[in-house]
C-alpha positions as CSV (number, residue, x, y, z in Angstrom):
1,X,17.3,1.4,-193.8
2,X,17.5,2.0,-189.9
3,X,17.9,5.7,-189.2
4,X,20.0,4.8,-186.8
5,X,22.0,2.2,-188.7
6,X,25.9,2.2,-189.2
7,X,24.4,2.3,-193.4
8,X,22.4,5.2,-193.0
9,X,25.3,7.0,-190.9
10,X,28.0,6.3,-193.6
11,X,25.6,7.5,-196.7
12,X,25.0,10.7,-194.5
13,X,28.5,11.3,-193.8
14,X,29.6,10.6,-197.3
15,X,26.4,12.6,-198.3
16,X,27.8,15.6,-196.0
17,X,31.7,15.2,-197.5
18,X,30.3,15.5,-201.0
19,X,28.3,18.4,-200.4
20,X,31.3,20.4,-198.7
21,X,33.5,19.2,-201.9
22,X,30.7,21.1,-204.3
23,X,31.1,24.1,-201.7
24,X,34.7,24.4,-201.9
25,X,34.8,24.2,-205.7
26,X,32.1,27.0,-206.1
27,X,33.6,29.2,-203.6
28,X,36.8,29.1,-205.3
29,X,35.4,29.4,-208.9
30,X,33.1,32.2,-207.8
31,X,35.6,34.0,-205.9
32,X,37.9,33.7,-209.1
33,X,35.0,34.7,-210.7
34,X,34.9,38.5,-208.5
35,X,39.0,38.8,-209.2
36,X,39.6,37.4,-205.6
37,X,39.7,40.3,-203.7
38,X,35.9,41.6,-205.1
39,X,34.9,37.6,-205.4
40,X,35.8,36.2,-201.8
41,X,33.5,38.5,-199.6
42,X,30.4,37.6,-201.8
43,X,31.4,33.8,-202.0
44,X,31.8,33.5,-198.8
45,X,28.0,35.0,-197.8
46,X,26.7,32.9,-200.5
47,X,28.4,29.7,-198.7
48,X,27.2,31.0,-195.4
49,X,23.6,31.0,-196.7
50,X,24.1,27.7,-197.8
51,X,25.4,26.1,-194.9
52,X,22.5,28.0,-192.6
53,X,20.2,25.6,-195.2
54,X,22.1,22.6,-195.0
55,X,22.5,22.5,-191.3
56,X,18.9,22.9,-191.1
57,X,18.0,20.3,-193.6
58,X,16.5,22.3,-196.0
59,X,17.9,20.8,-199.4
60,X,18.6,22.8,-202.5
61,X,19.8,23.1,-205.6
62,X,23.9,23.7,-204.9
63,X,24.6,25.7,-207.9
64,X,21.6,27.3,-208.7
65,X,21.5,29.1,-205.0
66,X,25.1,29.9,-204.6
67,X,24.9,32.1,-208.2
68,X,21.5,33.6,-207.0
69,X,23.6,34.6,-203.3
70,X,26.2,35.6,-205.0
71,X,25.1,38.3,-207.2
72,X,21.9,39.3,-204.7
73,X,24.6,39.8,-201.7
74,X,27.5,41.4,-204.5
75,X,27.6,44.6,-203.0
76,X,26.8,43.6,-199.0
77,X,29.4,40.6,-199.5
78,X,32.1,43.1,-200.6
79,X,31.2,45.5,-197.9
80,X,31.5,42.9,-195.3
81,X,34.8,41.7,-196.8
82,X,36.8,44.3,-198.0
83,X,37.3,46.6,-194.6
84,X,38.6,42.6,-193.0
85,X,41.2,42.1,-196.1
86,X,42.7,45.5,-195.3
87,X,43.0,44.9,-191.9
88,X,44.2,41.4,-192.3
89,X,46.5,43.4,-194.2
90,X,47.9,45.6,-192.2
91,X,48.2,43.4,-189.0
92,X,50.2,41.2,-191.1
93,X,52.8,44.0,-192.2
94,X,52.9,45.2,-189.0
95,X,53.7,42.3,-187.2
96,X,56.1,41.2,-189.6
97,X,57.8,44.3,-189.0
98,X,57.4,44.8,-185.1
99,X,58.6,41.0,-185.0
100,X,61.6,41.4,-186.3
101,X,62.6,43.9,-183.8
102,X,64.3,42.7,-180.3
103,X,63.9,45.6,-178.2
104,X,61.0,45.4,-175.9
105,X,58.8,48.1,-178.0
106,X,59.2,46.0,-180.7
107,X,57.9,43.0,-179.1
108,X,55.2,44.6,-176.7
109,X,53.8,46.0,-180.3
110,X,54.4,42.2,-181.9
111,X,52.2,40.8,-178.8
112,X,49.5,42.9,-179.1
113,X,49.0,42.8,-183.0
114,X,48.8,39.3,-182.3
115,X,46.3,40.1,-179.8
116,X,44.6,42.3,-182.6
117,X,44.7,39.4,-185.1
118,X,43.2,36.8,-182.9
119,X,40.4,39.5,-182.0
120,X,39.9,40.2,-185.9
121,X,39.6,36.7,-187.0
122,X,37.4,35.5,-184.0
123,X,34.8,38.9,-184.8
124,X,35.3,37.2,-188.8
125,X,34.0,33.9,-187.7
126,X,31.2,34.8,-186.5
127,X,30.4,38.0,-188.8
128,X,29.3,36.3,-192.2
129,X,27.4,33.4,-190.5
130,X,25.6,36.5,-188.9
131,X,24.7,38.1,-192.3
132,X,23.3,34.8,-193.3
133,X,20.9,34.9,-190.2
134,X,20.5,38.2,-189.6
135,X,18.5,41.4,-191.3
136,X,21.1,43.7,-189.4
137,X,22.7,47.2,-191.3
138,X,26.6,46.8,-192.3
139,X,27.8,48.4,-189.4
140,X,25.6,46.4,-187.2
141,X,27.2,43.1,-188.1
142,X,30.8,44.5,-187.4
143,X,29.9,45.7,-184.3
144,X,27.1,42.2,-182.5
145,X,30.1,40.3,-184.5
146,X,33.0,42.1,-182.4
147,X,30.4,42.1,-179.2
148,X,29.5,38.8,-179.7
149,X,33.2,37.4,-180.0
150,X,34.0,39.4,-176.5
151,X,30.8,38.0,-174.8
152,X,31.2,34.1,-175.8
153,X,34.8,34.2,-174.9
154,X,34.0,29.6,-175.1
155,X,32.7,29.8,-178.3
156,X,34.6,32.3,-180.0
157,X,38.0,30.0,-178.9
158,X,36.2,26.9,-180.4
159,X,35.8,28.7,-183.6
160,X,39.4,30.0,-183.4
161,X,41.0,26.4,-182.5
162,X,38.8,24.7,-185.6
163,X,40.3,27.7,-188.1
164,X,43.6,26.9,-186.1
165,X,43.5,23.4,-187.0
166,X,41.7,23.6,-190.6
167,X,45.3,25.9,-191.5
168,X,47.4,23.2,-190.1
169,X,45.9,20.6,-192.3
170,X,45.8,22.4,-195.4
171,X,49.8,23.2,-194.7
172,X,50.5,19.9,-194.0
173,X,48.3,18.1,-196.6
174,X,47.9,21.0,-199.7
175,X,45.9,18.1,-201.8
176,X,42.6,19.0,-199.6
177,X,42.9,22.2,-200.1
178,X,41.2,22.3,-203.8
179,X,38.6,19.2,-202.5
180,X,37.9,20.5,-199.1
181,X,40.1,23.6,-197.8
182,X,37.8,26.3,-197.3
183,X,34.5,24.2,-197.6
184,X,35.1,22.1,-194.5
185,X,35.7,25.3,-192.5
186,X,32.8,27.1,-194.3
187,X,30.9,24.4,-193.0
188,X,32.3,23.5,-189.3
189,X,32.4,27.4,-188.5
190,X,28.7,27.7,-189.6
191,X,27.5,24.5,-187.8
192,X,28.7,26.1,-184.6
193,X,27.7,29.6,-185.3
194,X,24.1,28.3,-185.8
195,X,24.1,26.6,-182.6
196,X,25.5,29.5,-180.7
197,X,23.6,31.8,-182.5
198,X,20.0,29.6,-181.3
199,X,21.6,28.9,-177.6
200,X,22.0,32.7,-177.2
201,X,18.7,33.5,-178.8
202,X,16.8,31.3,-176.7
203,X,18.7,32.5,-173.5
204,X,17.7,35.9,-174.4
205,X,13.8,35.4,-175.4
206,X,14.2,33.6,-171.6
207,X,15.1,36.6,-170.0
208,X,12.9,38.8,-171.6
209,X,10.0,36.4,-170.6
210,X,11.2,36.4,-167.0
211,X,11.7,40.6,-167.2
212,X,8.0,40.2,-168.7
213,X,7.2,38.0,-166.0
214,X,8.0,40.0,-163.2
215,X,6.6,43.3,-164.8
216,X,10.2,45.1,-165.1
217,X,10.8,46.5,-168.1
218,X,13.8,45.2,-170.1
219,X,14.2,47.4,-173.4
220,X,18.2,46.2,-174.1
221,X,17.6,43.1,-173.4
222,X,14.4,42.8,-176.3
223,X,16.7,44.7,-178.7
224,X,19.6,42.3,-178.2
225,X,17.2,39.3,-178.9
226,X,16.4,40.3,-182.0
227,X,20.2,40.7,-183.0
228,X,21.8,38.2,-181.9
């Protein structure tokens, strides 16, 4: 079959759908597994991992790898999780309760939790497909997640209109949601993490080179390379 062929395409699309479908199931089963609130941190590492492999075209076995992730990254997963839940948390209480006030305090407060919300979920995009690249200490990821959400203002938007439109669909059409809810946006998020993650590696080994180059010393930039 033609690699190039409208056959080959199809099989690799379906290939792809079917793959995500296995994702989604195992995420929620394992986060089920962890009592939601100590499963979906770890899950979502584990998926993370998985997708890095996938997108690369390393094949292996679905199951088998998630369960190893999953218990290896317990404890990291949890870490990485837990401190977003409770500030998901509380931006949602607050801005429910700011919102409902009409005075300008109220709604000056409202504006900028929002602002705080889209800041939190953008740094959450990018923070567990970080871990999955990454050999970086806990508080590293928060922080070259936050930084790197600030600093690829383009990207981080992209990521933010894809979870956007992945809550719209599973709102309007609940069905996907057990088939392909959370997998598809396991999966879209990590795509486009990988390829910012490489464009901004690859930027930074080039300026390094050029600092190298033209004998001036670039000590931040070096560091940064090797982060993100």
């Amino acid at each position: 079959m033609a690699s190039g062929g409208f056959g080959f395409r199809a099989y690799t699309l379906f290939d792809t759908l079917l793959w995500i479908a296995c994702l989604n199931v195992l995420w929620f089963v394992f986060t089920l597994l962890g009592g939601v609130v100590l499963g979906a941190g770890p899950s979502t590492v584990a998926a993370h991992v998985l997708v890095r492999d996938k997108v690369r075209g390393n094949a292996t076995p679905l199951l088998r790898r998630f369960a190893r992730e999953y218990f290896k990254n317990f404890g990291k997963g949890n870490a990485l999780g837990l401190p977003l839940l409770a500030v998901g948390v509380a931006l949602v209480l607050n801005w429910g309760y700011f919102s409902a006030g009409w005075d300008l305090g109220s709604q000056i407060a409202s504006a900028g939790i929002l602002l705080a919300a889209l800041f939190v979920a953008g740094t959450l995009c990018y923070l567990f497909p970080m871990f999955a690249r990454y050999e970086l200490s806990l508080v590293q990821y928060f922080l070259m997640s936050s930084r790197f959400a600030m600093r690829h203002l383009a990207g981080t938007v992209i990521l933010l209109f894809v979870t956007a439109a992945a809550l719209f669909v599973c709102r309007s059409i609940p069905g996907l949601i057990p088939f392909f809810g959370v997998g598809a946006w396991l999966y879209v998020t990590g795509w486009l993490c990988d390829r910012f993650f490489t464009a901004n590696d690859d930027a930074m080994a080039g300026m390094e080179a050029a600092g190298t180059a033209a004998s001036k010393p670039a000590p931040a930039l070096a560091k940064e390379a090797s982060l993100v």
